[in-house]
Structures are given as C-alpha cells and as structure tokens.
PDBQT receptor file of N, H, CA, C and O in Angstrom, charges set to zero:
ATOM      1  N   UNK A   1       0.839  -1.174   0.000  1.00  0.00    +0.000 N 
ATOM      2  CA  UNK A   1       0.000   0.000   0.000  1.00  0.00    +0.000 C 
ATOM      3  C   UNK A   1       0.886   1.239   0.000  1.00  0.00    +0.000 C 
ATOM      4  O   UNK A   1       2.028   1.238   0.461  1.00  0.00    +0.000 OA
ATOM      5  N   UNK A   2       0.418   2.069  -0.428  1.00  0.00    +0.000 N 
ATOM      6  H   UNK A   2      -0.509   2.070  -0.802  1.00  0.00    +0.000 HD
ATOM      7  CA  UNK A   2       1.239   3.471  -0.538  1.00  0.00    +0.000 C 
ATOM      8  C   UNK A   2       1.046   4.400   0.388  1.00  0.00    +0.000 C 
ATOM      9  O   UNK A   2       0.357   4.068   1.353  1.00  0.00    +0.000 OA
ATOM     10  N   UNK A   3       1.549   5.670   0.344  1.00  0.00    +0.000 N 
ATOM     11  H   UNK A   3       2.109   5.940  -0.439  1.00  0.00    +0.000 HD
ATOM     12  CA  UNK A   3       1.158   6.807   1.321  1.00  0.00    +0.000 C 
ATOM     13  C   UNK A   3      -0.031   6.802   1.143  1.00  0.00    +0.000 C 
ATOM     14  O   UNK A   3      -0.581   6.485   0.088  1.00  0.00    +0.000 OA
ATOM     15  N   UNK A   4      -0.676   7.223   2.352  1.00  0.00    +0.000 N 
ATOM     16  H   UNK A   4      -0.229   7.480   3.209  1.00  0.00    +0.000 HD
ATOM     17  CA  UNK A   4      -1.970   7.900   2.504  1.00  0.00    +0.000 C 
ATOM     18  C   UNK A   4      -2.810   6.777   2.703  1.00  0.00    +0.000 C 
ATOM     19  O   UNK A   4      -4.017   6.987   2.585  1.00  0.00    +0.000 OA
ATOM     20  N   UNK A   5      -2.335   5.327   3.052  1.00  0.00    +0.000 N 
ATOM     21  H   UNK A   5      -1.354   5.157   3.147  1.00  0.00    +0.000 HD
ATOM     22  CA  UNK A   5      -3.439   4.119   3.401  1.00  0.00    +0.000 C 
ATOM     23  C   UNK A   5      -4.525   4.547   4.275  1.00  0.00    +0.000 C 
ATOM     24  O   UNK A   5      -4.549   5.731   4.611  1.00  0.00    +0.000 OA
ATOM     25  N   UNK A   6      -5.282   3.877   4.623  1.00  0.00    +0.000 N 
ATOM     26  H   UNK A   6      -5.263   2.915   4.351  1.00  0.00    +0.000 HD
ATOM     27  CA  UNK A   6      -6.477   3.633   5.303  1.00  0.00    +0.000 C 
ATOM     28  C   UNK A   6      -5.378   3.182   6.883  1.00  0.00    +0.000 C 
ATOM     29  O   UNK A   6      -5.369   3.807   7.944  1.00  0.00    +0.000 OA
ATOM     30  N   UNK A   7      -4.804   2.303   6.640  1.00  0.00    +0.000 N 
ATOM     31  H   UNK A   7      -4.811   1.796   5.779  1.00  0.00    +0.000 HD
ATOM     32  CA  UNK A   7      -3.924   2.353   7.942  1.00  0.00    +0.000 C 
ATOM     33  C   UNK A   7      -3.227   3.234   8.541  1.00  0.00    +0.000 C 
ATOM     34  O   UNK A   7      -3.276   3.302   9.769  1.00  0.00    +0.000 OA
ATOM     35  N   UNK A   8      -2.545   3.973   7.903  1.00  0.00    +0.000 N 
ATOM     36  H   UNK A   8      -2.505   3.917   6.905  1.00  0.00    +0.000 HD
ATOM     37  CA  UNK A   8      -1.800   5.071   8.477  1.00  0.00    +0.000 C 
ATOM     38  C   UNK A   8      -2.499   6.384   8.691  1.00  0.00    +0.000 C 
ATOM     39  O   UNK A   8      -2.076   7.410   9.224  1.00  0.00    +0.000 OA
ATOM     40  N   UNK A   9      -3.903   6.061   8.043  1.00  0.00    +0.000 N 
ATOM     41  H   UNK A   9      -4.246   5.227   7.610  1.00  0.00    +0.000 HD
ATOM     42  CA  UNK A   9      -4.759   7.566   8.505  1.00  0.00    +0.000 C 
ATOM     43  C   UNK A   9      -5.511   7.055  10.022  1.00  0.00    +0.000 C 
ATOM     44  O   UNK A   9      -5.740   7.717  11.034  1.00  0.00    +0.000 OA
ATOM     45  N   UNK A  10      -5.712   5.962   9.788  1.00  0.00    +0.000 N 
ATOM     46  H   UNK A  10      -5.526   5.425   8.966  1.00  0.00    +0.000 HD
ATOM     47  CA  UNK A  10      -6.273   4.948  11.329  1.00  0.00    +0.000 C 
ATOM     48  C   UNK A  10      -5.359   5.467  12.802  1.00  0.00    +0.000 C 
ATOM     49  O   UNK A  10      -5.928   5.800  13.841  1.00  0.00    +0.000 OA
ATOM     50  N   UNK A  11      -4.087   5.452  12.650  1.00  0.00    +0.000 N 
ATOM     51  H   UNK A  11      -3.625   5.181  11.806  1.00  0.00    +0.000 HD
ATOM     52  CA  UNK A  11      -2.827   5.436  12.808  1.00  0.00    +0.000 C 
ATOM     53  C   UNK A  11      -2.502   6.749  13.765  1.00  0.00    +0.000 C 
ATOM     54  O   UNK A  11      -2.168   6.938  14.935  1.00  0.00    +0.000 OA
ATOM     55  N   UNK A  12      -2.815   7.600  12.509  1.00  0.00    +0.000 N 
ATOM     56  H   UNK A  12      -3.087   7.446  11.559  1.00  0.00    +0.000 HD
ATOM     57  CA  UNK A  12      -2.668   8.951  12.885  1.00  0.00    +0.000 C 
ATOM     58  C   UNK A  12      -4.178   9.904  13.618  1.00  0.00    +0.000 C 
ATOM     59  O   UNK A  12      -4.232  11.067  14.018  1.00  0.00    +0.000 OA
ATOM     60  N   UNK A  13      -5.204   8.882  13.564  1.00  0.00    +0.000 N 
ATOM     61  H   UNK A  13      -5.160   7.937  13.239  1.00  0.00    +0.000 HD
ATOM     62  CA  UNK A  13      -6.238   9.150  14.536  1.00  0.00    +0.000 C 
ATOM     63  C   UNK A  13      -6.065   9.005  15.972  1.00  0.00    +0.000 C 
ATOM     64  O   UNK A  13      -6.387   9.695  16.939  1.00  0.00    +0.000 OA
ATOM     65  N   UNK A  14      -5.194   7.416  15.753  1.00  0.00    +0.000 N 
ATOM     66  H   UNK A  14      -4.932   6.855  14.968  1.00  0.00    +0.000 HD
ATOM     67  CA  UNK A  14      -5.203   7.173  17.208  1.00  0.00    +0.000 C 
ATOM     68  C   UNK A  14      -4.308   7.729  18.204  1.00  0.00    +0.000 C 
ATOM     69  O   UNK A  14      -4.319   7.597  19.427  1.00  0.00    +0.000 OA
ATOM     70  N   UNK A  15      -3.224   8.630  17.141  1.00  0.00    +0.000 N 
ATOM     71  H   UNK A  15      -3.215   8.737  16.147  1.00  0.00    +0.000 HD
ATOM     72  CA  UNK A  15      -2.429   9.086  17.996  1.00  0.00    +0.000 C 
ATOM     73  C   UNK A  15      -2.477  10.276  18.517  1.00  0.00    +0.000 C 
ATOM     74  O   UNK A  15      -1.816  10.744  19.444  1.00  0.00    +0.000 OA
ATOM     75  N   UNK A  16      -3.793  11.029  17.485  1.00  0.00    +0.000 N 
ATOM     76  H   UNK A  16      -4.331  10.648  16.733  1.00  0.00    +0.000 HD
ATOM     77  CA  UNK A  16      -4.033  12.297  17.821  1.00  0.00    +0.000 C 
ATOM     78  C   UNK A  16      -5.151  11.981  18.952  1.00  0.00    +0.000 C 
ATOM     79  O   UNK A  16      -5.191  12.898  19.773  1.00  0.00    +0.000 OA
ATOM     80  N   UNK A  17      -6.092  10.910  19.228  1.00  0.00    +0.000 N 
ATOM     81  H   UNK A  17      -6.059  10.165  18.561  1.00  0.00    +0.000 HD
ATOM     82  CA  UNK A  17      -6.759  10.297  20.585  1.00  0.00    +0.000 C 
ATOM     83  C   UNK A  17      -6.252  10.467  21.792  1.00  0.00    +0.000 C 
ATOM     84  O   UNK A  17      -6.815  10.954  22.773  1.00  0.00    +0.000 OA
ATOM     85  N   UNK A  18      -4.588   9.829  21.651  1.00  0.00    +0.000 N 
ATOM     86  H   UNK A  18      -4.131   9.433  20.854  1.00  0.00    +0.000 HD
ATOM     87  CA  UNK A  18      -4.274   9.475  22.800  1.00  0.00    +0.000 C 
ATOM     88  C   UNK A  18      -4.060  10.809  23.179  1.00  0.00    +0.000 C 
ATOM     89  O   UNK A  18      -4.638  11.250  24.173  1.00  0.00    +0.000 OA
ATOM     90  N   UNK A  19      -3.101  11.691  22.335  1.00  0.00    +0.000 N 
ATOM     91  H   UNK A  19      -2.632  11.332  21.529  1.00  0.00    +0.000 HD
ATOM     92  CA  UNK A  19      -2.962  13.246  22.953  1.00  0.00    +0.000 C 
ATOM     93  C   UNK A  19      -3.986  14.104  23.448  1.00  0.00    +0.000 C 
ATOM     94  O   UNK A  19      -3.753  15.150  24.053  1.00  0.00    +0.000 OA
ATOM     95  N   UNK A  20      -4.895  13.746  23.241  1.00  0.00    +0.000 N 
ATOM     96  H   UNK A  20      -5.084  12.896  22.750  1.00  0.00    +0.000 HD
ATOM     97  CA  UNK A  20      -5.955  14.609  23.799  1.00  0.00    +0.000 C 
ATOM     98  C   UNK A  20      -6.386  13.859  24.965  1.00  0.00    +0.000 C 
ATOM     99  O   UNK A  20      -6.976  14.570  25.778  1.00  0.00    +0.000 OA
ATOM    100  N   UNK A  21      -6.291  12.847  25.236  1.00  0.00    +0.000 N 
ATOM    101  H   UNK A  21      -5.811  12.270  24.575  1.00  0.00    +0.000 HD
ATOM    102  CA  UNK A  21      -6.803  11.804  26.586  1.00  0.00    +0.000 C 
ATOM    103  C   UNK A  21      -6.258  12.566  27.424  1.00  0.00    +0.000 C 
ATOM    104  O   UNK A  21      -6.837  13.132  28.351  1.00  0.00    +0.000 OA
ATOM    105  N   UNK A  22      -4.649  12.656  27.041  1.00  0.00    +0.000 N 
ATOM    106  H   UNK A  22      -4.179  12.196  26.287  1.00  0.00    +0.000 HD
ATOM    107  CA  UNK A  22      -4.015  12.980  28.236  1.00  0.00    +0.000 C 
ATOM    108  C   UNK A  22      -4.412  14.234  28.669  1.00  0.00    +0.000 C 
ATOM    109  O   UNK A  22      -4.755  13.904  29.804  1.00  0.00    +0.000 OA
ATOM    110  N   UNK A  23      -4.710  15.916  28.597  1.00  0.00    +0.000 N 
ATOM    111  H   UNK A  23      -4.432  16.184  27.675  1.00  0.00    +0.000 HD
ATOM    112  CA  UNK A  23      -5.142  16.688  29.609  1.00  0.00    +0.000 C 
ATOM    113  C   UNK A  23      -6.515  16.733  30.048  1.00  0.00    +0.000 C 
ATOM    114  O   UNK A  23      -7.014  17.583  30.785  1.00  0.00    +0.000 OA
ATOM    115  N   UNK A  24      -7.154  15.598  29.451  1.00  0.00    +0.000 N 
ATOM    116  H   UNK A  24      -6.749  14.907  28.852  1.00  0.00    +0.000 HD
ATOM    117  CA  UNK A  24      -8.198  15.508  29.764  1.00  0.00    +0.000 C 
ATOM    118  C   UNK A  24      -8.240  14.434  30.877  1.00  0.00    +0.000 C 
ATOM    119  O   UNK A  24      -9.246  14.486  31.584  1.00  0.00    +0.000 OA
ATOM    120  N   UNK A  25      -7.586  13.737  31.085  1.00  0.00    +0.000 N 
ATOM    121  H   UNK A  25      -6.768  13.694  30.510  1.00  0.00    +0.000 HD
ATOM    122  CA  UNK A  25      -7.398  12.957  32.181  1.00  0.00    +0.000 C 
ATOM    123  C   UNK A  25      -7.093  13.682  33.202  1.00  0.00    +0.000 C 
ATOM    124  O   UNK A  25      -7.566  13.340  34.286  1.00  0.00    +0.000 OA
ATOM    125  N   UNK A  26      -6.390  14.647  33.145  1.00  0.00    +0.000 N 
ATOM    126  H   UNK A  26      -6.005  14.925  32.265  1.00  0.00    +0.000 HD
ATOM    127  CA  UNK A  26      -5.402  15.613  33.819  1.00  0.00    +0.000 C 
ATOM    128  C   UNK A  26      -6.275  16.397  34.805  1.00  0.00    +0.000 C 
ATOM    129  O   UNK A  26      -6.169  16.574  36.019  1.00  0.00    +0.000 OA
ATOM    130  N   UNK A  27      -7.282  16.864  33.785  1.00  0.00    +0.000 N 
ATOM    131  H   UNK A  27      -7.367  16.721  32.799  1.00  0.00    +0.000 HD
ATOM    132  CA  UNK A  27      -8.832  17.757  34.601  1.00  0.00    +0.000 C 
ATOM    133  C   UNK A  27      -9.520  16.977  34.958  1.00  0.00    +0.000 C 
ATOM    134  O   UNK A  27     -10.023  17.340  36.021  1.00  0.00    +0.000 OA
ATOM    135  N   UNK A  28      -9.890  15.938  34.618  1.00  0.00    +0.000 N 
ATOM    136  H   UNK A  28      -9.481  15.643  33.754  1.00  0.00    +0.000 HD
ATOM    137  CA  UNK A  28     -10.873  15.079  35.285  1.00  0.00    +0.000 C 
ATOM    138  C   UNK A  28     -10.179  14.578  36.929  1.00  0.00    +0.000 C 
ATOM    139  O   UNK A  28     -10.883  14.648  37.937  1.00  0.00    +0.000 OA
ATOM    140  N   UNK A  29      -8.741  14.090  36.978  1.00  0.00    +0.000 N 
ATOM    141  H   UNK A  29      -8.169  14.033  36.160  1.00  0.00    +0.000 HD
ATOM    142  CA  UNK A  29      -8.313  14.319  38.174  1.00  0.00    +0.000 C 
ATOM    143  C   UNK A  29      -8.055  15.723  38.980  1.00  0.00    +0.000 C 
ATOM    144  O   UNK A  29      -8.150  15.741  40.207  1.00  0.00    +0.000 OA
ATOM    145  N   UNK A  30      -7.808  16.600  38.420  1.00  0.00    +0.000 N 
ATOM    146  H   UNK A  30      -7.731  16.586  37.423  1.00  0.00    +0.000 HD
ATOM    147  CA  UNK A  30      -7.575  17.421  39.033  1.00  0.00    +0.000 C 
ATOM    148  C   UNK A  30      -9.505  17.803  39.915  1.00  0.00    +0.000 C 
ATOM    149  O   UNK A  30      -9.832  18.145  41.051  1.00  0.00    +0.000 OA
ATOM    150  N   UNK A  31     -10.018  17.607  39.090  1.00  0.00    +0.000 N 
ATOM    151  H   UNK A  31      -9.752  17.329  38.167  1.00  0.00    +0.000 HD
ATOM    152  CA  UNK A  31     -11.575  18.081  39.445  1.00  0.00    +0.000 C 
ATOM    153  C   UNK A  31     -11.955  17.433  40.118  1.00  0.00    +0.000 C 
ATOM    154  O   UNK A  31     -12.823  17.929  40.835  1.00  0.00    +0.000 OA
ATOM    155  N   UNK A  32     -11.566  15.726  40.413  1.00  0.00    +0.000 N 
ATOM    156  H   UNK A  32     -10.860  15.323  39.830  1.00  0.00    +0.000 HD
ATOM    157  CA  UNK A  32     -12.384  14.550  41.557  1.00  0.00    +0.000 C 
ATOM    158  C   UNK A  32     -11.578  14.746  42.615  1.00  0.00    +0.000 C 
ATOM    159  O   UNK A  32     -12.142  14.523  43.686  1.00  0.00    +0.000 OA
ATOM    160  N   UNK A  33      -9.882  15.260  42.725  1.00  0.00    +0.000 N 
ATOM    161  H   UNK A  33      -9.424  15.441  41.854  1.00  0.00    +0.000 HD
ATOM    162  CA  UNK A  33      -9.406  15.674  43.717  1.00  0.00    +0.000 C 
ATOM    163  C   UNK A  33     -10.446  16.883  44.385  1.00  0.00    +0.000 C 
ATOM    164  O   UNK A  33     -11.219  16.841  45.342  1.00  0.00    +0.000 OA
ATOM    165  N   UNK A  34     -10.156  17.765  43.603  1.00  0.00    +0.000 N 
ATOM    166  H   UNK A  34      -9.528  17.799  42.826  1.00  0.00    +0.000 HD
ATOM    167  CA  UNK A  34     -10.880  19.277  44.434  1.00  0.00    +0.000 C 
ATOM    168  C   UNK A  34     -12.212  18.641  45.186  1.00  0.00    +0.000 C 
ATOM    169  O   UNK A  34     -12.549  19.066  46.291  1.00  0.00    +0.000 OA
ATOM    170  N   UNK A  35     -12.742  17.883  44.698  1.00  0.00    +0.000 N 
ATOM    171  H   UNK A  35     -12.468  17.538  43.800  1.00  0.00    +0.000 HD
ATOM    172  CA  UNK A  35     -14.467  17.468  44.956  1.00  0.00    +0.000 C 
ATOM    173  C   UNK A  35     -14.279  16.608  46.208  1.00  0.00    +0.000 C 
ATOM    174  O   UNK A  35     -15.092  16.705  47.128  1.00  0.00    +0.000 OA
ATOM    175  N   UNK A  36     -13.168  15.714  46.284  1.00  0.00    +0.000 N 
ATOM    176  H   UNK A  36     -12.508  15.635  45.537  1.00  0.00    +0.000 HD
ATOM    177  CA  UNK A  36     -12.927  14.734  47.482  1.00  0.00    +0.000 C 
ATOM    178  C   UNK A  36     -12.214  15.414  48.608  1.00  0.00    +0.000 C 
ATOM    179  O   UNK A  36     -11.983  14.875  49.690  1.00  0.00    +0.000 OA
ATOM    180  N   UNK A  37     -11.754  17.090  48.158  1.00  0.00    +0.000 N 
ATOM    181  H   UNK A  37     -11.941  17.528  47.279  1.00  0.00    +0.000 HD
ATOM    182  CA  UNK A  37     -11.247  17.776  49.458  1.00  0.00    +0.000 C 
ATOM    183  C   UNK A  37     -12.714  18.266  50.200  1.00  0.00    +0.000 C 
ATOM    184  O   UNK A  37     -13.066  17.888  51.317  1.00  0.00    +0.000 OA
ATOM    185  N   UNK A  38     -13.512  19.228  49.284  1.00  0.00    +0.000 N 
ATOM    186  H   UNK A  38     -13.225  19.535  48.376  1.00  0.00    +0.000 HD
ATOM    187  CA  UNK A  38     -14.242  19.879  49.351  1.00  0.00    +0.000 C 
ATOM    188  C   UNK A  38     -15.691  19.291  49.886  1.00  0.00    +0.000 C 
ATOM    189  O   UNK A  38     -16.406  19.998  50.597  1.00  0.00    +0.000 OA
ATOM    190  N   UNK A  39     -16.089  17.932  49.495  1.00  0.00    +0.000 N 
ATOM    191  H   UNK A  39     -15.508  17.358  48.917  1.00  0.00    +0.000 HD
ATOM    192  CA  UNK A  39     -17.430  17.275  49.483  1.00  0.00    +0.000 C 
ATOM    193  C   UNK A  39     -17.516  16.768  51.403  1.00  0.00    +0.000 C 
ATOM    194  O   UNK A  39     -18.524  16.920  52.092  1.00  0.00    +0.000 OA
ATOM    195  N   UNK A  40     -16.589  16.355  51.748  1.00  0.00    +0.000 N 
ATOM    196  H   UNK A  40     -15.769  16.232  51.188  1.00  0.00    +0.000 HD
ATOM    197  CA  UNK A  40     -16.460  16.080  53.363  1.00  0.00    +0.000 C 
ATOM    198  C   UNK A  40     -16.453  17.192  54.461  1.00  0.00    +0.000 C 
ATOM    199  O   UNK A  40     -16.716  17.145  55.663  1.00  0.00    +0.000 OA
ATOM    200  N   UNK A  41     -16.140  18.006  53.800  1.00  0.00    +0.000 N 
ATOM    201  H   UNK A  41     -15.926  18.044  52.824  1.00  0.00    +0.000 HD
ATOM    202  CA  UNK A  41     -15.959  19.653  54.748  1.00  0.00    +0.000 C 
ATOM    203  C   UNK A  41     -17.532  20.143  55.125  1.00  0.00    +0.000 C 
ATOM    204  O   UNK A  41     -17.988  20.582  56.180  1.00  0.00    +0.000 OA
ATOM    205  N   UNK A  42     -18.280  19.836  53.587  1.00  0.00    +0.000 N 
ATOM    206  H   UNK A  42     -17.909  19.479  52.730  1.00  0.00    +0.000 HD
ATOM    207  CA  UNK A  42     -19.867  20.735  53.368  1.00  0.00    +0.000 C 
ATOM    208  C   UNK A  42     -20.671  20.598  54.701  1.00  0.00    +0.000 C 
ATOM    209  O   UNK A  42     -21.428  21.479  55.111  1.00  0.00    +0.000 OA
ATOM    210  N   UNK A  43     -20.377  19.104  55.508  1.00  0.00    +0.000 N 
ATOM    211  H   UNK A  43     -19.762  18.389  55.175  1.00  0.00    +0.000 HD
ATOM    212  CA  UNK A  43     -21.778  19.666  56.834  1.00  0.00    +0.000 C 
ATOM    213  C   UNK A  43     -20.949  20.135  57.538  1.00  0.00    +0.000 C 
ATOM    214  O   UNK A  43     -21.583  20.860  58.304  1.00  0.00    +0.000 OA
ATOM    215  N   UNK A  44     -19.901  20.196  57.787  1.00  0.00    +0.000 N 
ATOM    216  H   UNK A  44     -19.385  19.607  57.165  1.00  0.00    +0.000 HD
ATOM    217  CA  UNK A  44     -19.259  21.077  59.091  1.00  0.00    +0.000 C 
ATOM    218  C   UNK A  44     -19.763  22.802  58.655  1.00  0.00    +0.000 C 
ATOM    219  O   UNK A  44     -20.646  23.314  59.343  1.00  0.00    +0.000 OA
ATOM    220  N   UNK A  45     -19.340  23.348  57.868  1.00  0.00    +0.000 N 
ATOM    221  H   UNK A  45     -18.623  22.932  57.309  1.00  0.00    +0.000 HD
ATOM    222  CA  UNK A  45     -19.800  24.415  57.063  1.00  0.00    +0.000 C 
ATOM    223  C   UNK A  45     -21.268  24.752  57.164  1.00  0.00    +0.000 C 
ATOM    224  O   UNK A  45     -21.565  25.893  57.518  1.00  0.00    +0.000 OA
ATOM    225  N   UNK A  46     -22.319  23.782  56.860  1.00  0.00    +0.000 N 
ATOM    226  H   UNK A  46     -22.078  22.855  56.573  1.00  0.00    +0.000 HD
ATOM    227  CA  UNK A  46     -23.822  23.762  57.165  1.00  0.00    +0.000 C 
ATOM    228  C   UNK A  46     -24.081  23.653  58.784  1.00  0.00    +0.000 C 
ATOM    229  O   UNK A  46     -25.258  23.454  59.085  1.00  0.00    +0.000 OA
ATOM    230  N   UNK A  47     -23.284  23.740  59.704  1.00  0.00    +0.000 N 
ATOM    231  H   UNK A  47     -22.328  23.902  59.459  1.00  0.00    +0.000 HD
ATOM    232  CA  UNK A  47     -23.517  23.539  60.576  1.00  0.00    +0.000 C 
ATOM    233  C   UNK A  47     -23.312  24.776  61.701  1.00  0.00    +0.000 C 
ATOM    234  O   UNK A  47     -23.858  24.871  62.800  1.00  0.00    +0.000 OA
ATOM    235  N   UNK A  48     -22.403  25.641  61.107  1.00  0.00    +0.000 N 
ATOM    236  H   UNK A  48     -21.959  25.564  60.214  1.00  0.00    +0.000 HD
ATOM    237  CA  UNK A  48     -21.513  26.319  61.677  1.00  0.00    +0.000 C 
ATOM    238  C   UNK A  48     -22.752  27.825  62.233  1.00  0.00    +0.000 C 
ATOM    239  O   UNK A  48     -23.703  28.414  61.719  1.00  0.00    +0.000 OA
ATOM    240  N   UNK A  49     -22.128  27.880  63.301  1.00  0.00    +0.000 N 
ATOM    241  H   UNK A  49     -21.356  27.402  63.719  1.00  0.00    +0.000 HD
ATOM    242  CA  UNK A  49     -23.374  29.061  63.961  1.00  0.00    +0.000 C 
ATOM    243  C   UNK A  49     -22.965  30.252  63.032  1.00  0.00    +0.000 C 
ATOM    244  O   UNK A  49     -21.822  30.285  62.576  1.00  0.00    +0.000 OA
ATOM    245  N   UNK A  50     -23.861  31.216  62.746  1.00  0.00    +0.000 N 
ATOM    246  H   UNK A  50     -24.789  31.190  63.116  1.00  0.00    +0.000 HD
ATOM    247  CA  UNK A  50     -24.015  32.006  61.757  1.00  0.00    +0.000 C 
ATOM    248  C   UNK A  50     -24.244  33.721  62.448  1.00  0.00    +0.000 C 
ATOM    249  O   UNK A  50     -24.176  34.868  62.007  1.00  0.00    +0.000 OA
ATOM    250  N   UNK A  51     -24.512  33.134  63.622  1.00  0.00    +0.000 N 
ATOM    251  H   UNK A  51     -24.567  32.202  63.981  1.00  0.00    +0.000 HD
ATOM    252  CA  UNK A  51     -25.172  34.355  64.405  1.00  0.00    +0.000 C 
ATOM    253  C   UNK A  51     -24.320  35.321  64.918  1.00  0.00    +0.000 C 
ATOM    254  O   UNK A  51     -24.670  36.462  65.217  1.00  0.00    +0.000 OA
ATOM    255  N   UNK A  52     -23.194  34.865  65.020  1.00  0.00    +0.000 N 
ATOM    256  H   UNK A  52     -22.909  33.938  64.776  1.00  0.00    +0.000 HD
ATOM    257  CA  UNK A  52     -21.819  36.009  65.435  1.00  0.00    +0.000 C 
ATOM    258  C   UNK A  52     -21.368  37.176  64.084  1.00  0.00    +0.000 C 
ATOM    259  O   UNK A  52     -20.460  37.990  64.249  1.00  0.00    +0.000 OA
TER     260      UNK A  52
C-alpha cells in the first residue's frame, strides 16, 4: 500500500486520541481531587453558627 493508506490515517487518529486523553485525564483528576477535598468539609460548614 502506498502513502496515505487507510492504515496510516487509522494510525494517525489514534495518535491524535491518545494526545488529547491525556489533559483531559489531567482535569478530570484534578476536578475529583478538588471534589474529594471539598465534598467532606460541606456539613461542618452547614452547621456552623451564623449568628456572630
């Protein structure tokens, strides 16, 4: 097969896939971190006297 196969355009999909996985993996952790600091704190916060 020559330049420009069906394989090497396959090829060059998957590699442009994987590059984009990666900062997207990146935010998706960064975002379930923030959420697993933040989500345990919320009733102390709901709880807290308000009146001072």
């Amino acid at each position: 097969m020559g330049p420009g196969s069906t394989t090497e355009a396959r090829e060059a999909i998957a590699g442009e896939s994987a590059l984009t996985l990666v900062p997207t993996s990146v935010v998706v952790a960064v975002d379930a971190t923030g959420m697993g600091i933040i989500l345990p704190l919320l009733p102390f916060y709901s709880q807290r006297d308000r009146s001072s």
